[in-house]
C-alpha positions in Angstrom: -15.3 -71.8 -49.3 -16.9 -69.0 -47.0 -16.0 -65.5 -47.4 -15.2 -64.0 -44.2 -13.7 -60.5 -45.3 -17.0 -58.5 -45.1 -17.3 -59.7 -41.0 -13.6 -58.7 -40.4 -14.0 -55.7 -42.4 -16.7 -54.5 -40.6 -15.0 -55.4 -37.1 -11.9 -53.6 -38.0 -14.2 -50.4 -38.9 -16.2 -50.5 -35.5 -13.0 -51.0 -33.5 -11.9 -48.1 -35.5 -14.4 -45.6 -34.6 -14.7 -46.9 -30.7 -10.8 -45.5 -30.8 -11.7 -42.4 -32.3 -14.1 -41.9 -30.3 -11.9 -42.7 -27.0 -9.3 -40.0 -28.0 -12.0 -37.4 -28.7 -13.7 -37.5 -25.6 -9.8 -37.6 -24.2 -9.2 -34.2 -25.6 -12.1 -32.6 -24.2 -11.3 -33.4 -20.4 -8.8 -30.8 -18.6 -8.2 -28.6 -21.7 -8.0 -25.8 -19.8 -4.9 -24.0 -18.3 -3.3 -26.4 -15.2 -3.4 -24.8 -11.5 -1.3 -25.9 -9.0 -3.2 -29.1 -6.6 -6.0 -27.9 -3.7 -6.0 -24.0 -5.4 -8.5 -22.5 -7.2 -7.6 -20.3 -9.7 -8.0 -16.5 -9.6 -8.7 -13.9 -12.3 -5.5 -12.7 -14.0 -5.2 -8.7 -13.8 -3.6 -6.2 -12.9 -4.1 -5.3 -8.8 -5.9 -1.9 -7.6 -5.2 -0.2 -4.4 -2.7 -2.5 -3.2 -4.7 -4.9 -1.8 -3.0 -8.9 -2.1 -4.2 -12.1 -1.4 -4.9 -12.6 2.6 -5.9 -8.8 3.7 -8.3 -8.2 6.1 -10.8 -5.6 4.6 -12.6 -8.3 2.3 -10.8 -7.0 -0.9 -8.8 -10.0 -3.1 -6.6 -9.8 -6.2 -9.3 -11.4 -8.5 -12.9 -12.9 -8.3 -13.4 -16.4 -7.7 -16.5 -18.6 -8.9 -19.3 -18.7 -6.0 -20.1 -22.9 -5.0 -22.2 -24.6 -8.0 -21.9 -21.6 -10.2 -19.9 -21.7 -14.0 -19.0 -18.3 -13.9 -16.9 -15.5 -11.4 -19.4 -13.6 -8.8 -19.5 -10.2 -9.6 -17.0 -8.1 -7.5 -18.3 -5.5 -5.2 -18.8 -2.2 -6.3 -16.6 -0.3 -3.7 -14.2 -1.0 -1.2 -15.5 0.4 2.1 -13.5 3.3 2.9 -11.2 3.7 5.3 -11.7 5.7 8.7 -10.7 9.3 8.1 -7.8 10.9 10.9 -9.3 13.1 13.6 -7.6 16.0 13.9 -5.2 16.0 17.1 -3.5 19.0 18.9 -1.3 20.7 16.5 -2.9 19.4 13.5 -4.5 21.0 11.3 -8.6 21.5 10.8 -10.4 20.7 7.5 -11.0 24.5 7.5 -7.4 25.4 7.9 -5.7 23.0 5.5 -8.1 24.6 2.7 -6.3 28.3 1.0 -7.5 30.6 3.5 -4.8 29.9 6.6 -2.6 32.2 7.0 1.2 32.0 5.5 4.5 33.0 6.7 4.7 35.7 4.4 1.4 37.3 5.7 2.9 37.0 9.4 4.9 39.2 11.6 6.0 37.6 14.7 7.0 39.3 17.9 7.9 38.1 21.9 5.7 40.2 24.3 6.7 41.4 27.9 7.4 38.3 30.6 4.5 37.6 32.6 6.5 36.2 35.9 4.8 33.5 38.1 5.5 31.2 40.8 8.9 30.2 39.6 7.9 31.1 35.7 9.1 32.9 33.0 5.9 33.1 30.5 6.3 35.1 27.3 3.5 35.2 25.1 4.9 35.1 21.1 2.9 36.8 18.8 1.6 36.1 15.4 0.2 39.2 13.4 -1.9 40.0 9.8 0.1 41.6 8.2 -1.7 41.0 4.4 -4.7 42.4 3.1 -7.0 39.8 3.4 -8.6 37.3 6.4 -7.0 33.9 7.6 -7.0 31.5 9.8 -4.9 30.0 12.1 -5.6 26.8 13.8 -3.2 24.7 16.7 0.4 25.5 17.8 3.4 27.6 16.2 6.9 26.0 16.4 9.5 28.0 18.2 12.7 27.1 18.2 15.8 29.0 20.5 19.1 29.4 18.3 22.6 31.1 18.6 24.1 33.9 16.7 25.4 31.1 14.1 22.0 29.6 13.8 22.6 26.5 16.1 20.1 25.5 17.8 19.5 25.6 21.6 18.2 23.0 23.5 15.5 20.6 22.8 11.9 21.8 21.1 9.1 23.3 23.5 6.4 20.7 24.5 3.1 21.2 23.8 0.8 21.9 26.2 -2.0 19.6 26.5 -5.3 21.6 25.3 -7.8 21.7 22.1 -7.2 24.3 20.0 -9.5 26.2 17.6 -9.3 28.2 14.5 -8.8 31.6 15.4 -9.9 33.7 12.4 -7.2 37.1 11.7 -8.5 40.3 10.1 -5.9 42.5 8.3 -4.0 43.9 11.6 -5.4 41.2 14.1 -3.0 39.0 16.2 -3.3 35.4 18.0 -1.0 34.4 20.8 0.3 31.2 22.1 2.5 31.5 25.9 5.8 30.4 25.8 6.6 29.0 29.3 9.8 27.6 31.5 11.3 27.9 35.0 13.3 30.8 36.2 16.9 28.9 35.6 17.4 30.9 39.2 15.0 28.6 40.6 15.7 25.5 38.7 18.8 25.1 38.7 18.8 24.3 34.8 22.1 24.7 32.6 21.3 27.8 30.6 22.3 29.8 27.5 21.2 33.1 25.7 19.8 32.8 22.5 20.8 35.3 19.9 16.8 34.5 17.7 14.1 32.5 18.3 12.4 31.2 15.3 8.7 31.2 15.2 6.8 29.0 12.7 3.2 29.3 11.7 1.1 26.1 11.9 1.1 24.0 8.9 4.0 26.3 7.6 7.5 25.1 7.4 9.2 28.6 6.8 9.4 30.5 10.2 9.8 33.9 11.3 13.0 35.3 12.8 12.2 37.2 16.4 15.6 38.9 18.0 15.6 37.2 21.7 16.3 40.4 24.4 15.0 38.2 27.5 18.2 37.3 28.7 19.4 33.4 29.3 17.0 30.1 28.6 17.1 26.7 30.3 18.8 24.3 27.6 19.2 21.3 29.5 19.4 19.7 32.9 16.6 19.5 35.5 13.9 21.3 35.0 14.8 23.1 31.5 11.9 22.1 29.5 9.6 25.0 27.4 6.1 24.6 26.7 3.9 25.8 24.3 -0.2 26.8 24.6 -2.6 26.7 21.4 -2.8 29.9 19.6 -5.6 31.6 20.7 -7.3 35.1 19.7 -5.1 38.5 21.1 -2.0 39.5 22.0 -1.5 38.0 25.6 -3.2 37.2 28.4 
């Protein structure tokens, strides 16, 4: 009789290890963590400076693997920066926005005499040193006319179109800016008198009270606006 259980045996060992071997080269294929079809995947973390997926300034929200490489490209070493404002009229100048402008506390504000033109009331409002120590002052003051009750009248003065410059105040030194509208007798404009009108420093918000004696103010209507020049060195023109 011939013995056939060593041939089996040894068939049933070598199918045994080709099925081993099929379900360990199974395990090593896509053990990694699934991403959804047609993306790549993109490093986990936590963003910086808001930028997302999509902007336009180059930065993403993680590194991806260059073409042929097995690891993540190193990410730039800075975002470019973006374009600093310009200063505009009425804004403030790197020199002003630093501690030495001048504050409303250190300001006394007065209305000078009317300067009458063709048709014009012009008033030039005064800002004074009153401290002990230089500053600056750099664009336009706000000036607002108000009632006896503190209601306001009439829309804010424009702003004249002009470039203004820092105008540097010694202890006792003023800057002026002209405050400017048609003679309501001329224009026609509806008209009340203001009881204050509040002057505000640039860059300040707290402003400075000036009792009004100049009579009535266009409010509304044709022709009512005010306008405002940059402050500039003196007390008038």
């Amino acid at each position: 009789m011939v013995n056939t259980y060593r041939p089996v045996r040894r068939t049933a060992l070598l199918a045994g290890a080709v099925a081993l071997l099929g379900a360990l080269t199974a395990c090593g294929d896509g053990g990694g963590t699934a991403t959804a079809p047609g993306r790549s995947p993109t490093t986990a973390g936590t963003a910086t400076d808001g930028n997302t997926d999509g902007n336009t300034d180059g930065n993403t929200a993680g590194t991806t693997a260059a073409p042929g490489s097995g690891s993540p490209s190193a990410p730039a070493s800075s975002a470019v920066p973006s374009t600093a404002p310009t200063d505009t009229a009425g804004s403030a100048s790197a020199s002003a926005r630093t501690d030495g402008r001048c504050r409303t506390t250190e300001l006394r504000a007065s209305v000078g005499r009317v300067d009458p033109g063709a048709g014009q009331r012009n008033f030039p409002v005064i800002l004074t040193n009153a401290s002990s120590r230089t500053c600056t002052l750099y664009g336009y003051p706000g000036a607002a006319f108000v009632d006896a009750s503190g209601r306001q009248l009439g829309p804010d003065p424009v702003r004249d179109p002009a470039s203004p410059r820092t105008v540097t105040l010694t202890p006792g030194k003023s800057a002026w800016s002209a405050l400017s509208f048609a003679s309501p007798d001329v224009s026609g404009a509806r008209t009340a008198a203001p009881a204050t009108l509040l002057v505000t420093p640039p860059d300040e918000r707290d402003a400075l009270e000036v009792t009004w004696k100049a009579g009535e103010v266009p409010v509304g209507g044709n022709e009512s606006e005010v306008s405002l020049t940059a402050l500039t060195p003196g007390t008038g023109p």
